[in-house]
N, C-alpha and C positions, 0 to 999 in steps of 0.2 A: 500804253496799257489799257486794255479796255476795262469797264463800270467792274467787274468782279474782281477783277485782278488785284485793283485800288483798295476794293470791301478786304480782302483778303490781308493785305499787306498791311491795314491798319487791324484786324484781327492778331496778325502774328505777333505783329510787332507790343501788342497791347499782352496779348498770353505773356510774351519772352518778358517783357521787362516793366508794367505796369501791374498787369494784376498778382505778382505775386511779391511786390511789396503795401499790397493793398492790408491794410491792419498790421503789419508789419515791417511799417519805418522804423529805421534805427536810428539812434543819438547822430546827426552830421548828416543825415539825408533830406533834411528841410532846410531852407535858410530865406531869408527875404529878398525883395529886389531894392523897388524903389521906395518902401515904407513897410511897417513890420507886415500888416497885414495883407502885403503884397505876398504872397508866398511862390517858391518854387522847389520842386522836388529833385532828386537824381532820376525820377522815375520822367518829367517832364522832358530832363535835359537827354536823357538816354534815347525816351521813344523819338525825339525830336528830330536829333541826329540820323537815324534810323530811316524815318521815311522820308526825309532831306534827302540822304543819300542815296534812294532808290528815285526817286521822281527825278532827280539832275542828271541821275545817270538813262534814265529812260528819253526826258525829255533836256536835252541839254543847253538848248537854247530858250527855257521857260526861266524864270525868278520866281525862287520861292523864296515867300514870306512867313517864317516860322518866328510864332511867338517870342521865342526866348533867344534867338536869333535877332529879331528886331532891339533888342533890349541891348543887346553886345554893339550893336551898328546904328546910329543914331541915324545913315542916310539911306537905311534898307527902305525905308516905306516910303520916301520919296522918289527913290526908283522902280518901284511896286507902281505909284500912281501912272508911271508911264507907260510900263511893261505891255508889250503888245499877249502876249502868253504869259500866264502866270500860277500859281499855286497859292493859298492862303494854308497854313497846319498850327493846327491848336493839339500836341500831343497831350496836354490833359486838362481838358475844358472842366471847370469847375474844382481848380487844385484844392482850396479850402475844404470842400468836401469831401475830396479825396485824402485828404490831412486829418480830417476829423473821423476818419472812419464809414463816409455817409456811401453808399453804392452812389449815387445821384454825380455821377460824373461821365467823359465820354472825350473820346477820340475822335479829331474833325478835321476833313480836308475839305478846300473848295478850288475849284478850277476854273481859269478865269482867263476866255479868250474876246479880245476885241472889246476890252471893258465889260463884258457880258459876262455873270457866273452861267456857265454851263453845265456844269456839274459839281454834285455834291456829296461828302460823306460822311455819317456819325454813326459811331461804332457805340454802343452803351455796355461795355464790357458786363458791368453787374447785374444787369438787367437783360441781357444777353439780346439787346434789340438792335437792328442795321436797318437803318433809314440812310434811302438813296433821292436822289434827284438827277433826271436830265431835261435843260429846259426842252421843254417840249413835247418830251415824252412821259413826263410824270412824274410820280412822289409814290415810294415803295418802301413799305416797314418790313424787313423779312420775308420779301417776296412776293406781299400783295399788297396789291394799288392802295393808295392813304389818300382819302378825299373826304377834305373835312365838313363836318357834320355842320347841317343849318343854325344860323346864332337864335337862343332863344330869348326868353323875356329877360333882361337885368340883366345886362352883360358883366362880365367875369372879368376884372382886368386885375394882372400880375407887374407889379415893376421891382427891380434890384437896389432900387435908391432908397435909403433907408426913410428919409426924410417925409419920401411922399405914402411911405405905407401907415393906412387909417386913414386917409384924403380921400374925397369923395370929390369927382367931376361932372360936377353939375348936379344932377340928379341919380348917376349913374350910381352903384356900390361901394363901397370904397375900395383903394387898392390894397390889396392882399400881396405880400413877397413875393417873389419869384418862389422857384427853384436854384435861383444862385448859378444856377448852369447853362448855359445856352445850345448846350447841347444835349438837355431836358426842356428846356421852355418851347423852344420851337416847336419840337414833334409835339409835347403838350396841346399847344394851339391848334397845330393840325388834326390831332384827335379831339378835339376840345373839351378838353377838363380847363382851360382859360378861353376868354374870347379877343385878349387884348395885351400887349405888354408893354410896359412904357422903358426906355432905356435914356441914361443920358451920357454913357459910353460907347461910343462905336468903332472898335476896333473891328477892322477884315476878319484877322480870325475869329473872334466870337459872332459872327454875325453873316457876312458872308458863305457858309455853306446850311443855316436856317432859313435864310433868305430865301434864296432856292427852294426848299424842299416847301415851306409854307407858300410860295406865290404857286408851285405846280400844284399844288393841294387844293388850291382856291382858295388863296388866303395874299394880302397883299401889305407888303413894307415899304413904309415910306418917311420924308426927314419930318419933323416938328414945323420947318418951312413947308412944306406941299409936294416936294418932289418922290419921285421913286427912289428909293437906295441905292447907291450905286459903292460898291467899296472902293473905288479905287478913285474915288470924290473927292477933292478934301472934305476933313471930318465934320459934321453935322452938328448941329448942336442938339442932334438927340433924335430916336427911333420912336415908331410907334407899330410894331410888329400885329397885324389884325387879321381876323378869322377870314374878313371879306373886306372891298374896296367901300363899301356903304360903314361899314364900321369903323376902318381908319378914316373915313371923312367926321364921322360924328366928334371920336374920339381927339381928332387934333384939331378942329374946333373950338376944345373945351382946356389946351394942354395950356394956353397963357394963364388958366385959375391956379396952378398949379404954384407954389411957392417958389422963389427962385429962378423965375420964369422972366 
């Protein structure tokens, strides 16, 4: 399938059977996984299956790694790590929000050959925004090139951990929330309304097809150890998603102050 085809299919599939239980869940359409505030919806498990089934059937010899799929299969992500071709799908990045009524959620694939994400997709249904990625070729909100703007004075860092938000690194600002979404927070960075975000969960789907889209932007992800990202790594003990490579070096420098650490 070529880069539209993929925008496309995660459009449809988000029209057909996301957003129109969006404000609209009924009593039995939410339930938990692995704790209450783990949540997942029928909207999650429906889109999931959806573009499962179009990507295996296209690419039949890739492994795809779908959220809620990994949750059912305890050895999916261990054959993920190996997969020479593979697919990461988060059919609804930021379920909480989407639970809550919040638009602030989104649709995300990443595609992943030779351990390298090559491409990538977020669909922002409510916000009606398509951020692509192909390494090499760029980072595209809607059609025009996204290259993220120069960091200016006080850098802006966002993390999801509740713990560290009001902490200040170093001298830096203190941390401000995320977005909860990762398929808001990334493009965020690359337009920079943040300049930094601190994670200390790193699943493939949440992370993996931002990755992309913020390194082609000129923006650069890498572990709390020094390395570049790689999803298909074993897991990190934590991200630091940055505007540019001069700001993830500042910025993870400064992540042993951080409590917990």
């Amino acid at each position: 399938m070529d880069t539209d085809s993929v925008l496309r299919l995660l459009q449809e599939v988000a029209a057909d059977v996301i957003t129109p239980r969006f404000r609209r869940l009924a009593e039995g359409d939410v339930s938990s996984k692995s704790h209450p505030g783990d949540l997942v919806t029928v909207a999650d498990r429906e889109a999931e299956v959806r573009i499962t089934e179009v990507l295996q059937r296209e690419y039949p010899a890739a492994l795809v790694l779908g959220e809620e799929a990994e949750a059912a299969d305890a050895g999916l992500q261990a054959r993920f790590r190996d997969a020479e071709h593979a697919f990461t799908v988060d059919p609804v990045d930021g379920t909480r929000n989407f639970v809550k009524g919040s638009p602030d959620h989104a649709v995300m694939v990443a595609e992943l050959r030779g351990r390298e994400v090559v491409r990538s997709w977020i669909w922002q249904p409510q916000h009606e925004r398509a951020y692509v990625a192909e390494r090499g070729a760029g980072a595209w909100c809607n059609g025009e090139r996204l290259t993220r703007p120069p960091v200016g004075d006080g850098l802006r860092g966002i993390t999801s951990r509740r713990g560290w938000i009001g902490r200040a690194l170093g001298t830096l600002r203190t941390l401000e929330l995320t977005w909860t979404c990762c398929g808001m927070d990334y493009p965020c960075i690359g337009e920079g309304a943040a300049d930094y975000a601190l994670y200390k969960k790193t699943k493939p789907w949440d992370h993996a097809p931002g990755s992309l889209l913020l390194t082609e932007a000129g923006g650069f992800v890498g572990t709390f150890r020094g390395e570049p990202y790689r999803p298909q790594a074993p897991a990190p003990a934590g991200l630091v998603a940055a505007a540019d490579r001069a700001t993830y070096d500042v910025v993870r420098g400064l992540v042993p102050t951080l409590p917990g650490m």
